[in-house]
VOTI-373540 format. One record per residue (C-alpha): residue number from 1; x, y, z. Coordinates in nm, 4 decimals. Example, Ala and Ser with C-alpha at 12.3 -4.5 7.8 and 13.67 -1.06 7.14 Angstrom:
REM residues 2
@nr:1 u:1.2300 v:-0.4500 w:0.7800 .
@nr:2 u:1.3670 v:-0.1060 w:0.7140 .
REM end
This chain:
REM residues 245
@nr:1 u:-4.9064 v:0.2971 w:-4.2240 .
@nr:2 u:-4.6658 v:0.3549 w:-3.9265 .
@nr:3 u:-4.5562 v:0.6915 w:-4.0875 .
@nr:4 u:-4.9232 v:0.8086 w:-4.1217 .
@nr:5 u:-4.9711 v:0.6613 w:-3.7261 .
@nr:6 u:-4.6933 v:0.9048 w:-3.5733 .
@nr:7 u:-4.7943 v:1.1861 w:-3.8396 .
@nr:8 u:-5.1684 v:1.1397 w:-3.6593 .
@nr:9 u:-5.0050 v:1.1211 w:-3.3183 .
@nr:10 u:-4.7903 v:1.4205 w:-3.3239 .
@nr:11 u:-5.1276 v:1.6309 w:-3.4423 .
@nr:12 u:-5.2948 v:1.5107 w:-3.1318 .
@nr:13 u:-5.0475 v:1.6184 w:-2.9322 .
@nr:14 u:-5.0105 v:1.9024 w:-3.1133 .
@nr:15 u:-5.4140 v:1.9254 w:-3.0282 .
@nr:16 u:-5.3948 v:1.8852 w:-2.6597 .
@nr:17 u:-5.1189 v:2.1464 w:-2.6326 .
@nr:18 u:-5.3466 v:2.4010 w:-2.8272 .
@nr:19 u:-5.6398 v:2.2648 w:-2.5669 .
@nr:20 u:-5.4205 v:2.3517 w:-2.2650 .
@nr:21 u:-5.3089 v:2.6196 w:-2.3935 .
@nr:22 u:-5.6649 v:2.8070 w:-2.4225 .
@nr:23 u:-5.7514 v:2.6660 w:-2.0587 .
@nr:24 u:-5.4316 v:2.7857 w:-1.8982 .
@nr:25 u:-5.5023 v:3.1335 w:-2.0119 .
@nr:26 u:-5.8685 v:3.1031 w:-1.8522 .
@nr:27 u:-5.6916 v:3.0207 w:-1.5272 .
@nr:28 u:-5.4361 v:3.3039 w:-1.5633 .
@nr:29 u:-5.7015 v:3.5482 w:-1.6066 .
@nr:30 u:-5.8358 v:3.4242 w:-1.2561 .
@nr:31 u:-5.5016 v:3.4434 w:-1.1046 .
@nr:32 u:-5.4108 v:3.7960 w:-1.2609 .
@nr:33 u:-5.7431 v:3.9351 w:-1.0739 .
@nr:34 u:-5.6740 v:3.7238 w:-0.7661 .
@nr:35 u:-5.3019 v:3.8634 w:-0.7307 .
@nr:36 u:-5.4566 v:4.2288 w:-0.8402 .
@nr:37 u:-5.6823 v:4.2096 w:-0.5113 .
@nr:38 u:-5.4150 v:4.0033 w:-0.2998 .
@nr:39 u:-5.6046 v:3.6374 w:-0.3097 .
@nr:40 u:-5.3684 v:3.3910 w:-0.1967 .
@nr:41 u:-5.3170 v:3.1507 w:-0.4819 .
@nr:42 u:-5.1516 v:2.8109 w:-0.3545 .
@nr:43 u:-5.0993 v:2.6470 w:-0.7079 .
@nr:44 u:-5.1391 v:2.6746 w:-1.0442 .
@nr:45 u:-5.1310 v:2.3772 w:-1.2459 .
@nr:46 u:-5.0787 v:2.3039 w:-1.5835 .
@nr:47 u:-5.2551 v:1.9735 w:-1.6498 .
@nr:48 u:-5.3915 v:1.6984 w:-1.3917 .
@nr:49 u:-5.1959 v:1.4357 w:-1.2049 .
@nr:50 u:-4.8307 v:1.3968 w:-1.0292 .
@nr:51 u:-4.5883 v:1.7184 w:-1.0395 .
@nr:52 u:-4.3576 v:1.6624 w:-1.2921 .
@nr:53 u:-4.1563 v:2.0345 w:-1.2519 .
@nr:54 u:-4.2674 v:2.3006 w:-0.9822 .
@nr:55 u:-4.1490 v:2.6688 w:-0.9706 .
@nr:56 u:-4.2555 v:2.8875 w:-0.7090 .
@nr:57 u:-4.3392 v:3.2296 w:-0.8088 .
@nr:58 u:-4.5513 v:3.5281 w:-0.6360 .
@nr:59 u:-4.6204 v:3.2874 w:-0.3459 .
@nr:60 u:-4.7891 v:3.0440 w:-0.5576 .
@nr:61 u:-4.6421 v:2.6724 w:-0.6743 .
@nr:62 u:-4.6392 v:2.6792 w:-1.0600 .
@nr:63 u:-4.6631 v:2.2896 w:-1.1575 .
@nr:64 u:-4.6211 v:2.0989 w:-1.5235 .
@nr:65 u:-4.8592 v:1.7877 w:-1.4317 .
@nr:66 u:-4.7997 v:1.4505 w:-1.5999 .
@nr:67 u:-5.1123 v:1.4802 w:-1.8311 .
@nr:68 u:-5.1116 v:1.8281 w:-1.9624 .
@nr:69 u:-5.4730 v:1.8454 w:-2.0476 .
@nr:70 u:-5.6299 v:2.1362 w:-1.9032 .
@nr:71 u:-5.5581 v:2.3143 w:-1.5873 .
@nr:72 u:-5.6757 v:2.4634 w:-1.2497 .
@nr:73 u:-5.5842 v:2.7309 w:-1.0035 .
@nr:74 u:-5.6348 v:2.7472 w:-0.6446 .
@nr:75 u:-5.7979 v:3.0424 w:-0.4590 .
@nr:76 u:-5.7804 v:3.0282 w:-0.1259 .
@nr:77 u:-6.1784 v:3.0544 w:0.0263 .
@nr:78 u:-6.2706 v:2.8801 w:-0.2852 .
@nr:79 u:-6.1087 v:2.5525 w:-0.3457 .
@nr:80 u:-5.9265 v:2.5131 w:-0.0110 .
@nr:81 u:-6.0320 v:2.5267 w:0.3683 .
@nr:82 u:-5.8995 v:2.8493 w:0.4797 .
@nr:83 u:-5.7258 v:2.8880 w:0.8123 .
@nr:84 u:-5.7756 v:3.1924 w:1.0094 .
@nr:85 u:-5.4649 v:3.3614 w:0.9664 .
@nr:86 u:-5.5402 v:3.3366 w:0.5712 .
@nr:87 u:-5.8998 v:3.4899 w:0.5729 .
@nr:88 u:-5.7988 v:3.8601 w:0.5046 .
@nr:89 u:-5.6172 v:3.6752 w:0.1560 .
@nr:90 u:-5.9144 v:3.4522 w:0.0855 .
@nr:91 u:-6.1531 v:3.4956 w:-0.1878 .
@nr:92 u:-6.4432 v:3.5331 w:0.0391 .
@nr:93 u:-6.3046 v:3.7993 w:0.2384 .
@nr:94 u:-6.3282 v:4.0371 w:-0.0734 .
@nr:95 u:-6.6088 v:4.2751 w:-0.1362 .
@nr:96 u:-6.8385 v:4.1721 w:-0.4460 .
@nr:97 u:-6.6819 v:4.3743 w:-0.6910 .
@nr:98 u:-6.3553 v:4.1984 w:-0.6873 .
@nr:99 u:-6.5110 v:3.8736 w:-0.6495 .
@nr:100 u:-6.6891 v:3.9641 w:-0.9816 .
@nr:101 u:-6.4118 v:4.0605 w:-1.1354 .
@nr:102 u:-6.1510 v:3.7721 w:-1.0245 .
@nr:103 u:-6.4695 v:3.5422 w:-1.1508 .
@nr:104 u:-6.4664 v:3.6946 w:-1.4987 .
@nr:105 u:-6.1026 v:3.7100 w:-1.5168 .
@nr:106 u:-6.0746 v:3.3754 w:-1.6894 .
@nr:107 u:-6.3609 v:3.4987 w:-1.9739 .
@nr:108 u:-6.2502 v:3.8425 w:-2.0042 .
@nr:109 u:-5.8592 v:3.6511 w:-2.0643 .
@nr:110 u:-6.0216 v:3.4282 w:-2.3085 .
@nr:111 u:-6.2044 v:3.6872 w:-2.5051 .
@nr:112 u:-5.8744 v:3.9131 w:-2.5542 .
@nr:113 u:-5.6950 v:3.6342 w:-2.6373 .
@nr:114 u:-5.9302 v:3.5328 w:-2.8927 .
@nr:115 u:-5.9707 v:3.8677 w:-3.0745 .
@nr:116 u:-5.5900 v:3.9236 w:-3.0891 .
@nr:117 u:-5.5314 v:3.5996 w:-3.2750 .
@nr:118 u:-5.8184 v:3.7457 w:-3.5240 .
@nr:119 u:-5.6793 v:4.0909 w:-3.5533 .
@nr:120 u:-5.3375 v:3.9329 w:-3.6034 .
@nr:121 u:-5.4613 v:3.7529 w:-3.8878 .
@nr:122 u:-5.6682 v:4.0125 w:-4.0109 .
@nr:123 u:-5.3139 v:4.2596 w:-3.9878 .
@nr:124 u:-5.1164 v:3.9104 w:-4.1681 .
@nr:125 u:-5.3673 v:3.9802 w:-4.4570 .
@nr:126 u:-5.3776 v:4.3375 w:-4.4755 .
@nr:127 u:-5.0401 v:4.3851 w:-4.5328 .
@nr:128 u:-5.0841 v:4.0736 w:-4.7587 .
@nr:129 u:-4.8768 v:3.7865 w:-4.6241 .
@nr:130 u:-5.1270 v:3.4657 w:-4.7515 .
@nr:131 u:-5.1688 v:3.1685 w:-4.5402 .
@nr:132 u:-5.1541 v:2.8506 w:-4.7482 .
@nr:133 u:-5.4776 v:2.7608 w:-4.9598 .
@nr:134 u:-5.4785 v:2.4231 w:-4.8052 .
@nr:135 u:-5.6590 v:2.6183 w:-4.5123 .
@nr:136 u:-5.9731 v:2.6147 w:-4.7582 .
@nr:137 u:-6.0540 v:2.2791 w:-4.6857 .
@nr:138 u:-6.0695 v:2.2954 w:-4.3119 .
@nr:139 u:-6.2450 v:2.6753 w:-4.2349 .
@nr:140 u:-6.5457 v:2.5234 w:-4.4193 .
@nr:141 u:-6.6056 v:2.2252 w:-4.2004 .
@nr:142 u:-6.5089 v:2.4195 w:-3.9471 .
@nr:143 u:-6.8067 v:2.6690 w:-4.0590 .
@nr:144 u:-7.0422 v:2.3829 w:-4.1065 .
@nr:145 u:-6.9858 v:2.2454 w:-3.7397 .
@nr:146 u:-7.0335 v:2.6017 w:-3.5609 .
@nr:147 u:-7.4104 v:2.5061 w:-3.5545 .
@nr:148 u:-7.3385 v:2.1576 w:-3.4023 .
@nr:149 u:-7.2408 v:2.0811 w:-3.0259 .
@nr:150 u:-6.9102 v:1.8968 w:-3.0125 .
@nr:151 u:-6.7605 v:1.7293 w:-2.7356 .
@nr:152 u:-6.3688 v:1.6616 w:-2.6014 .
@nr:153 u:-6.2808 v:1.4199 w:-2.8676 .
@nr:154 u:-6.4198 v:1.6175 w:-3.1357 .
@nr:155 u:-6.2553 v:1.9255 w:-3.0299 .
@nr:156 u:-5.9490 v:1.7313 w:-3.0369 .
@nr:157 u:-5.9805 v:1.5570 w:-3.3840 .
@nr:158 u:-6.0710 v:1.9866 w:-3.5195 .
@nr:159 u:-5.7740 v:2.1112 w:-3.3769 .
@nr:160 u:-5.5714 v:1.8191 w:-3.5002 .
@nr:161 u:-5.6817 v:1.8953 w:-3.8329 .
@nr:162 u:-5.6554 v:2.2233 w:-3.7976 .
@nr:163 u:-5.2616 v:2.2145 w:-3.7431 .
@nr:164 u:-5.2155 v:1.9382 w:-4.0524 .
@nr:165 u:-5.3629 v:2.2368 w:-4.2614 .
@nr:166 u:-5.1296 v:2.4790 w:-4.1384 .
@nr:167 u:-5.0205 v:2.7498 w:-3.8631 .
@nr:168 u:-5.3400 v:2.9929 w:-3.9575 .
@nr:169 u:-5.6125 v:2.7545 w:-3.9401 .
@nr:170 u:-5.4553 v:2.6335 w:-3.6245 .
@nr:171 u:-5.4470 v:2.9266 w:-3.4661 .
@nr:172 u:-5.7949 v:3.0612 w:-3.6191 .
@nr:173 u:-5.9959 v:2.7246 w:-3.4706 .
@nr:174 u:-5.7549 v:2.8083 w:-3.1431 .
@nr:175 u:-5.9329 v:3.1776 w:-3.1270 .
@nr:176 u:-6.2537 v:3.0236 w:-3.2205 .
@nr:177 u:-6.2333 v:2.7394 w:-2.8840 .
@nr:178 u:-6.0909 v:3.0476 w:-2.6659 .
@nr:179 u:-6.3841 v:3.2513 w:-2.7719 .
@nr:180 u:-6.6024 v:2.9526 w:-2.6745 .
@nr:181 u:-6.4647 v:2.9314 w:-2.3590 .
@nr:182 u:-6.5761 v:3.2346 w:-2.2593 .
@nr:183 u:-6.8729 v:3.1964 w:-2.3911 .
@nr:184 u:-6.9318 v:2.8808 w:-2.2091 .
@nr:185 u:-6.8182 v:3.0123 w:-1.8737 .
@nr:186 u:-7.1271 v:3.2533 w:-1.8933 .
@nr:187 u:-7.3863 v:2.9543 w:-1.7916 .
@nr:188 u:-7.5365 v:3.0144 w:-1.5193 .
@nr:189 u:-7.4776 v:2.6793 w:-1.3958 .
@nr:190 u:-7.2510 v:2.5852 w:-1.0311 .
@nr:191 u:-6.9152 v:2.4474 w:-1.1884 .
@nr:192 u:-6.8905 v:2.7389 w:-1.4447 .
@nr:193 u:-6.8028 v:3.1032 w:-1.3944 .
@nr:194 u:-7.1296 v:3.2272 w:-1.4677 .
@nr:195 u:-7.2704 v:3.0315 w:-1.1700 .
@nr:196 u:-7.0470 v:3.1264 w:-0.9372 .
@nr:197 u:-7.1156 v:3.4648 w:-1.0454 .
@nr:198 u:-7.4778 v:3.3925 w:-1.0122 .
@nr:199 u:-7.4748 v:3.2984 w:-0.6567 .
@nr:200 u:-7.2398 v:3.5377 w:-0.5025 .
@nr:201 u:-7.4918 v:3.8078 w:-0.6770 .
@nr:202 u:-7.7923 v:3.6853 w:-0.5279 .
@nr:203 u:-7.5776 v:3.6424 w:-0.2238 .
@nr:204 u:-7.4972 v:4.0378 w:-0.2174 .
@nr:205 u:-7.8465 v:4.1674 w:-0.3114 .
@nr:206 u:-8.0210 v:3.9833 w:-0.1017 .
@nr:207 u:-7.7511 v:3.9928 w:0.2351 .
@nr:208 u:-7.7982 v:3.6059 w:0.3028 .
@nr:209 u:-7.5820 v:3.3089 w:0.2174 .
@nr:210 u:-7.7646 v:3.0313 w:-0.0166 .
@nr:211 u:-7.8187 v:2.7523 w:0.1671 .
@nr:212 u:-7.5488 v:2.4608 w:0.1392 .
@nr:213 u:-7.8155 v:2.1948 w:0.1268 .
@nr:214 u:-8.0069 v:2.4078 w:-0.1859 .
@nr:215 u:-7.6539 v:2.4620 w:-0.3454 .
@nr:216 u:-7.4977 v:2.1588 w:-0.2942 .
@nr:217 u:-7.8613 v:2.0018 w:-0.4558 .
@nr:218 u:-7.8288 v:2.2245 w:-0.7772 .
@nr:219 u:-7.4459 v:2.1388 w:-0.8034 .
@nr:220 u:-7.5189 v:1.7935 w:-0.7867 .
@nr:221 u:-7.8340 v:1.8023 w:-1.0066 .
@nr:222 u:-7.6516 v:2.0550 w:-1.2747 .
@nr:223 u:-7.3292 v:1.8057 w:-1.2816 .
@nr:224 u:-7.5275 v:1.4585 w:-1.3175 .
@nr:225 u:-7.7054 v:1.6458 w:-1.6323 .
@nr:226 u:-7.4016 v:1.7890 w:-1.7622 .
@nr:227 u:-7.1908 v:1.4702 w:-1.7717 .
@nr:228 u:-7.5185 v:1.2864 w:-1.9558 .
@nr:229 u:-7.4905 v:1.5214 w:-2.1936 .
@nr:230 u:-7.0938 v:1.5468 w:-2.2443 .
@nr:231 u:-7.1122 v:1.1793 w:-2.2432 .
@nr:232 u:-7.4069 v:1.1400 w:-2.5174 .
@nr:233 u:-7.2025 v:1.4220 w:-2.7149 .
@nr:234 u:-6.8891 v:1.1855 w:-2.7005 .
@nr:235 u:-7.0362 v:0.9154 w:-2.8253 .
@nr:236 u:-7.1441 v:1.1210 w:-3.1026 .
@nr:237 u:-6.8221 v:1.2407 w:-3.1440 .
@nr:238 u:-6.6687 v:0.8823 w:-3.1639 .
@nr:239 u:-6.9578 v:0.7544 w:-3.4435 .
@nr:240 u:-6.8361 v:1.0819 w:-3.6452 .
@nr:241 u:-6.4771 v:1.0150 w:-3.6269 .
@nr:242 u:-6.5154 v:0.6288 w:-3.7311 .
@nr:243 u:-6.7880 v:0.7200 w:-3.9895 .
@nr:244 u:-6.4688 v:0.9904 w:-4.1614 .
@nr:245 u:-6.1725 v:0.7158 w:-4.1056 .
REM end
């Protein structure tokens, strides 16, 4: 019982590592792009919560948080108030084309990332080194769940079972959450890439800034529905984990 309990535990971890993993190389795709067009980047963190190690490199603070579940970067004109002396290094200095780009930095990182795992494994089998056949039993419900939406915890428990079937099906489901990632970040909605995307567009074509009030309404509006549903797909997730255990 307390052998199977640590077994479980070190898969989770194993999990969350894989999780972080795929978001910290959405966020260095946005900090490639921002150092490619000299943004000024003040940190890039590796999970939420107190420092536990920083490194400074390139003029930005590299930080290992105490919960190591997901990540974020910092672009200055974006997620900090910008002093004066910064603005020619901000974000909204730059002309659209390089905001487009440092915006789809994080999907276009996620897609590569994706497809080399799958070529990789495509080359493994090619030149005909076999991954175990245990991997069988998870691609199928893997297959099976493609079709469903899943939230945190069950992306968690799939990786987690993932890795007990072996280093190919982890790093196949890996490719498969990077892919959706990107995918993801397409939405046109404020907190994902593809919104952002959206407004600086309309910002460009049509000359004007949005309105804060009409943005700040839609952010708020697109959030509240988006945690509803991530919360309603939890729960989901928790009545499918109890209903296997």
């Amino acid at each position: 019982m307390f052998k199977d309990f640590i077994k479980n535990l070190v898969f989770i971890c194993v999990a969350l590592i894989g999780l972080t993993g795929v978001i910290t190389i959405h966020e260095l795709g946005h900090w490639s792009f921002c150092k490619l067009f000299g943004v000024h980047t003040p940190r890039f963190s590796i999970g939420f919560g107190p420092a536990l190690l920083k490194k400074e490199i390139s003029n930005t603070e590299f930080v290992l948080a105490a919960f190591p579940v997901g990540g974020y970067v910092s672009i200055a004109g974006v997620d900090t108030t910008t002093p004066k002396w910064l603005l020619p290094y901000s974000f909204i200095s730059k002309p659209y084309w390089q905001k487009v780009l440092i915006l789809l930095g994080g999907i276009l990182f996620n897609i590569l990332f994706g497809l080399s795992v799958l070529a990789l494994r495509a080359m493994l089998k090619r030149f005909g080194i076999k991954a175990k056949e245990q991997q069988v039993t998870i691609t199928e419900p893997l297959a099976k769940k493609g079709a469903q939406f899943i939230g945190p915890l069950g992306i968690i428990s799939l990786i987690s079972r993932a890795a007990q079937s072996g280093f190919s099906s982890y790093g196949l489901i890996l490719a498969a959450l990077s892919l959706n990632v990107a995918f993801f970040n397409l939405i046109p909605l404020p907190f994902f890439d593809g919104g952002q995307l959206l407004v600086y567009s309309i910002e460009a074509f049509t000359g004007k800034e949005l309105e804060s009030t009409t943005y700040d309404l839609i952010s708020t509006l697109s959030l509240v529905a988006f945690l509803v549903f991530t919360l309603v797909i939890s729960f989901k997730d928790v009545l499918r984990i109890f209903k296997k255990s």
